[in-house]
C-alpha positions in Angstrom: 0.0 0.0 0.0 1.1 3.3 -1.1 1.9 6.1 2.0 -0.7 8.2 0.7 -3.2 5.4 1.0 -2.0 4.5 4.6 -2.0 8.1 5.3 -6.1 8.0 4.0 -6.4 4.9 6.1 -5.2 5.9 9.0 -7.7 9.2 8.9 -10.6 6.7 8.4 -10.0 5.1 11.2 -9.6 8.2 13.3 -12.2 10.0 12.4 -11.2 13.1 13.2 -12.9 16.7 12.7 -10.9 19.1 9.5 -11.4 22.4 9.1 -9.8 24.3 5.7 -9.5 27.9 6.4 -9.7 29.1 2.7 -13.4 28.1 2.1 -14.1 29.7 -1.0 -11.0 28.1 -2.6 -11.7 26.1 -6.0 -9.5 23.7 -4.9 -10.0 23.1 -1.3 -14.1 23.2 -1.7 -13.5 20.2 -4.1 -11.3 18.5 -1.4 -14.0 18.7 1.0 -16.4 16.7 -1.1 -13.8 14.3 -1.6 -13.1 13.9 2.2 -16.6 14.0 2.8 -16.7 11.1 0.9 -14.5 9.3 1.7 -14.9 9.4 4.9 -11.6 10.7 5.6 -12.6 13.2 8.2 -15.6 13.0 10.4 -16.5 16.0 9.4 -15.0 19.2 7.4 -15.7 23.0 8.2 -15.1 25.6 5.5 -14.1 29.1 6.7 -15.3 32.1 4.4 -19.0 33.6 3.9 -21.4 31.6 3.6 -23.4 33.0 0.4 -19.3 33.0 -1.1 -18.7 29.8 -0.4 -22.1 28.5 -2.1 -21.5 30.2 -5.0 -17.8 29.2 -5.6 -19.2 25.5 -5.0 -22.0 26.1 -7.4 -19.7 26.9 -10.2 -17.6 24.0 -9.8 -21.0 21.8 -9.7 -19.8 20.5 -6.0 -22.1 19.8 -3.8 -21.8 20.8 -0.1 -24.1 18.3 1.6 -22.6 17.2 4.9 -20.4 19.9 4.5 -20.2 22.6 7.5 -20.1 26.6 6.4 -18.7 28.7 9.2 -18.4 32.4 8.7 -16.4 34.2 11.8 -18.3 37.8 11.3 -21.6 35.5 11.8 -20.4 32.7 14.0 -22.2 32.4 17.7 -18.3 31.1 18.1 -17.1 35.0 17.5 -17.4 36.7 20.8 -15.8 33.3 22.7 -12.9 33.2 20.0 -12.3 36.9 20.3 -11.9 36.7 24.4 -9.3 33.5 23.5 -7.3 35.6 21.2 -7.0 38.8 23.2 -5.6 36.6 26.1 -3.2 35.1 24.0 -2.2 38.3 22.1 -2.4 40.6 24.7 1.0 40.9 25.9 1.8 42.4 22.7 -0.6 45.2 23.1 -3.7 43.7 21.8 -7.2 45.2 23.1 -10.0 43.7 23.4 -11.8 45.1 20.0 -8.6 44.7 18.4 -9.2 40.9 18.9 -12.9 40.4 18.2 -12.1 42.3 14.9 -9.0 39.9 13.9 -10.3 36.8 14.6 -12.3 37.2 12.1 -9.3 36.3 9.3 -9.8 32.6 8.2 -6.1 31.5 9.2 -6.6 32.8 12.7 -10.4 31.2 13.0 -9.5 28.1 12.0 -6.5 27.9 14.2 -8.3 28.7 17.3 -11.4 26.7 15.8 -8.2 23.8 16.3 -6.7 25.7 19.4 -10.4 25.1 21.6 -10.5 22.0 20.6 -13.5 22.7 17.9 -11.4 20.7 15.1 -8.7 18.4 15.5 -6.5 19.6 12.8 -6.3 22.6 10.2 -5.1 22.6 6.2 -4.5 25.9 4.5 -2.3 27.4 1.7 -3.6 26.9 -1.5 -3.6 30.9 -1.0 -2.3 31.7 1.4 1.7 31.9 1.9 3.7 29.5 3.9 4.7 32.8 6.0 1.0 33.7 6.9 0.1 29.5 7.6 2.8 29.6 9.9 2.0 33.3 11.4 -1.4 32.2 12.6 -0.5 28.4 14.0 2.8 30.1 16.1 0.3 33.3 17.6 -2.9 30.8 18.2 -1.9 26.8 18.1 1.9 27.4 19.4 4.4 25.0 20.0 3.9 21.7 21.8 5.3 22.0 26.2 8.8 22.1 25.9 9.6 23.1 22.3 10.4 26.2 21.3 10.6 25.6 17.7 8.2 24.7 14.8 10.2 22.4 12.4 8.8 20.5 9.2 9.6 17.4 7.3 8.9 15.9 3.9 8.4 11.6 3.6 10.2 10.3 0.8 9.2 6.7 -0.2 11.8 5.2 -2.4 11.7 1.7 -4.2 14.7 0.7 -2.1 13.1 -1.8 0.4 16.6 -2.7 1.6 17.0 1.0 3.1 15.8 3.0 5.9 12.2 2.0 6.7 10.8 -0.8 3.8 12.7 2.3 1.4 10.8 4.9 3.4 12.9 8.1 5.5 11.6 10.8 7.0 13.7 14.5 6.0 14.3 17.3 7.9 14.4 20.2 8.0 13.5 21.2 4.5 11.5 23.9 4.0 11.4 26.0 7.6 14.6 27.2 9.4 16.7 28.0 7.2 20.1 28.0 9.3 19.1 26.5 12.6 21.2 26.3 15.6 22.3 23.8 17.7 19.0 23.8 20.0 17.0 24.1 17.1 18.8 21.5 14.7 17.8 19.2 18.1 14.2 20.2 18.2 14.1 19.5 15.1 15.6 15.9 14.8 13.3 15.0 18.3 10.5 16.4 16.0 11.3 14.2 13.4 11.7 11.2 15.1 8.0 11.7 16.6 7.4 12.2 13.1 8.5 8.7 11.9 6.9 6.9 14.7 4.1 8.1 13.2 4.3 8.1 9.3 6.5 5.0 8.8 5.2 3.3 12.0 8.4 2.5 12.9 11.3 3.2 15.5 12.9 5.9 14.9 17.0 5.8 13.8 17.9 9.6 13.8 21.0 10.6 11.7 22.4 13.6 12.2 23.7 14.3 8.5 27.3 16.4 8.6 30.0 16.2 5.4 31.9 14.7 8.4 31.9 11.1 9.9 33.0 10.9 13.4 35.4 13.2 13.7 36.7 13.0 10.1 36.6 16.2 9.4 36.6 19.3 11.7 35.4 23.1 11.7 32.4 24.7 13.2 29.6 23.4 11.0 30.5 19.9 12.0 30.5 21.4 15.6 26.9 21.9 15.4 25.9 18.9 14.8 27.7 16.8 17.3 26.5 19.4 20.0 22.6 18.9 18.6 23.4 15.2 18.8 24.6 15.7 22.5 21.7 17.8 23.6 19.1 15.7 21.7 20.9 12.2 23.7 20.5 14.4 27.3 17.1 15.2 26.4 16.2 12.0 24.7 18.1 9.2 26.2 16.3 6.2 24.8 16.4 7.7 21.1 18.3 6.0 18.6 20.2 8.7 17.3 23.8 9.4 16.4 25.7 11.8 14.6 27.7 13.7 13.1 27.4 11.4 10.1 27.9 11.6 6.4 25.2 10.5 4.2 26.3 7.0 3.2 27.6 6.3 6.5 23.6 7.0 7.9 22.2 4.1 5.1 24.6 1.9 4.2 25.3 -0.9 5.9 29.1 -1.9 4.0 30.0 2.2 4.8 28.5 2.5 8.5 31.5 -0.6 9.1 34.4 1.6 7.9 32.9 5.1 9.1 31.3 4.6 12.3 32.0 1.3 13.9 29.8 0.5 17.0 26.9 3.0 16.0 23.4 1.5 16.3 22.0 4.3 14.2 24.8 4.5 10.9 23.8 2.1 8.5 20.1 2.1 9.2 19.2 5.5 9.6 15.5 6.3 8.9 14.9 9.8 9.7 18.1 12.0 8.4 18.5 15.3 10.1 19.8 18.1 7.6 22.5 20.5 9.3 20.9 23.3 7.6 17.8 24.2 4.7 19.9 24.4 1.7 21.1 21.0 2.1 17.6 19.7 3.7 15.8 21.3 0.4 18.5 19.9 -1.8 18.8 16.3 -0.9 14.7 15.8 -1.0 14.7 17.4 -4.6 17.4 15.2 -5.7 15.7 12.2 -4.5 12.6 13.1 -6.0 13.8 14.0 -9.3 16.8 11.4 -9.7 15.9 8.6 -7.7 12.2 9.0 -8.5 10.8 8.9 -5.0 7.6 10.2 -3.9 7.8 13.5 -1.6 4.9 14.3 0.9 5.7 17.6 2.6 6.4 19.9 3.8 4.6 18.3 7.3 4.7 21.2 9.8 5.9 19.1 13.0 6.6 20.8 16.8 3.3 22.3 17.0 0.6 21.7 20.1 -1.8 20.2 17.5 -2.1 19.2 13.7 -1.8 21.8 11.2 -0.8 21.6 7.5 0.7 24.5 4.8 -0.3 23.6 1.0 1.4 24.2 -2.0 0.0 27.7 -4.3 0.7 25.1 -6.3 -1.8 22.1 -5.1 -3.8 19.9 -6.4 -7.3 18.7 -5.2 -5.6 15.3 -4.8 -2.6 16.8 -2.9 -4.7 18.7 -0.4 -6.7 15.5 0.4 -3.6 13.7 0.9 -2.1 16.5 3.3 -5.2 16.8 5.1 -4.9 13.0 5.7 -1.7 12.6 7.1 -2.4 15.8 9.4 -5.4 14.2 10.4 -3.3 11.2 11.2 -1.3 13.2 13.3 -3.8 14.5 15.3 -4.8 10.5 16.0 -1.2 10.1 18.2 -2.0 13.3 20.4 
């Protein structure tokens, strides 16, 4: 079974409550129908006006049935949502009108709308920037208790079974921080490793990728690395994770012998930790395009509950997909 269809499966079986914060969105309106259907979600909210959001769906000849319209200048929810978001915001200055006005933007409602516990997971950015997705999940969701750090990853199933997880790995971090310290570089890899419990239902074996192998080269970059490594072991003690390691050393069994010796991690790494986002960005691309792997991502990871940036670039198939495995992520919290 294909990850995407695992990912579908796993939503089913869930049944979990979506909402898509860009309602009147072509796109997303058709991806609601399809999750509808599916039974992917138990049950999807729209965010947008209500007469809007009829009419976009009546162009496209989708029908909403079963499908929930919520408009935040309407909503009985307004006034309760407003409070939430002055408390949250008002440290930086925020009054009270200032909040009951704001909520109202479809990022922020459907963030709270995940934040009180009115869905279980939100998918946006079919419109919206990366930037702005990310803008209202750090003010509203914020990060899970005791990280300070949003990360994301990308799942890259390959057809070679022999490596990582049945061919599977989980990538990080490449498309967020774009040169993360140490502290971050070990949010990030403990981030990931939740991340392949989850995806690739299996244990995680964290690689922290350097152009160094145990000491075989020096210099400050390689620095980093081995100090995330160190603060991720302190934090983490019964995580399989071991660095700093070259690429080859991580997945190959023949090269772990001759580079790193005694490692339980090199050779059979399944979640590889990228020391910075060029590199992240680059290796997943190159996979994708050379090796011919599938790339799911960028899955936001770090955050208190579920939430999901799109592609400008989506399709309906790719939103359904995304709002599948986030809805799988909400199952494990």
């Amino acid at each position: 079974m294909k990850f995407a269809e695992k990912m579908k499966a796993q939503a089913v079986a869930a049944n979990k409550n979506l909402v898509l914060a860009e309602g009147t969105e072509p796109r997303t309106i058709q991806a609601a129908r399809k999750i509808i259907d599916e039974k992917i979600a138990r049950s999807v909210t729209l965010v947008g006006k209500i007469e809007a959001v009829k009419a976009a769906a009546k162009t496209l000849g989708t029908s909403l049935e079963g499908i929930i319209i919520e408009d935040p200048e309407t909503s009985e929810n307004r006034k309760a949502f407003g409070k939430e978001y002055y408390e949250l915001r008002k440290h930086k200055g925020m009054t009270e009108e200032e909040a009951f006005e704001g909520i109202t933007q479809p990022l922020r409602w459907g963030a709270m709308m995940v934040h009180l516990g009115k869905a279980d997971a939100m998918v946006a950015g079919a419109e919206n920037t990366t930037g702005n997705v990310l803008l209202a999940a750090f003010t509203i969701i914020k990060c899970k208790p005791g990280i300070k750090y949003a990360s994301s990853c990308f799942v890259m199933a390959t057809d070679k079974t022999e490596l990582g997880a049945n061919g599977s790995f989980i990538f990080a971090d490449c498309a967020t921080i774009p040169n993360p310290t140490a502290e971050q570089l070990a949010e990030i890899a403990e981030a990931s490793a939740n991340s392949c419990a989850t995806f690739l239902q299996a244990e995680p074996k964290v690689a922290m990728l350097s152009y160094s192998s145990k000491g075989s080269a020096k210099g400050d970059l390689v620095d980093k690395v081995v100090n995330a490594t160190n603060l991720v072991k302190a934090k983490c003690p019964d995580l399989a994770i071991d660095g700093e390691l070259q690429l080859d050393a991580a997945i190959i069994g023949s090269v772990a012998k001759s580079k790193a010796p005694g490692s339980t991690v090199a050779g059979s790494a399944n979640t590889l930790i990228f020391p910075d986002l060029q590199a992240g960005n680059i290796g997943y691309k190159l996979v994708q395009r050379l090796a011919g792997a599938e790339a799911y991502g960028p899955i936001l990871q770090g955050f208190a509950k579920p939430v999901s940036d799109l592609s400008r670039g989506c399709s309906v198939e790719d939103i359904v997909v995304t709002a599948s495995i986030t809805l799988a992520q909400a199952a494990t919290l």
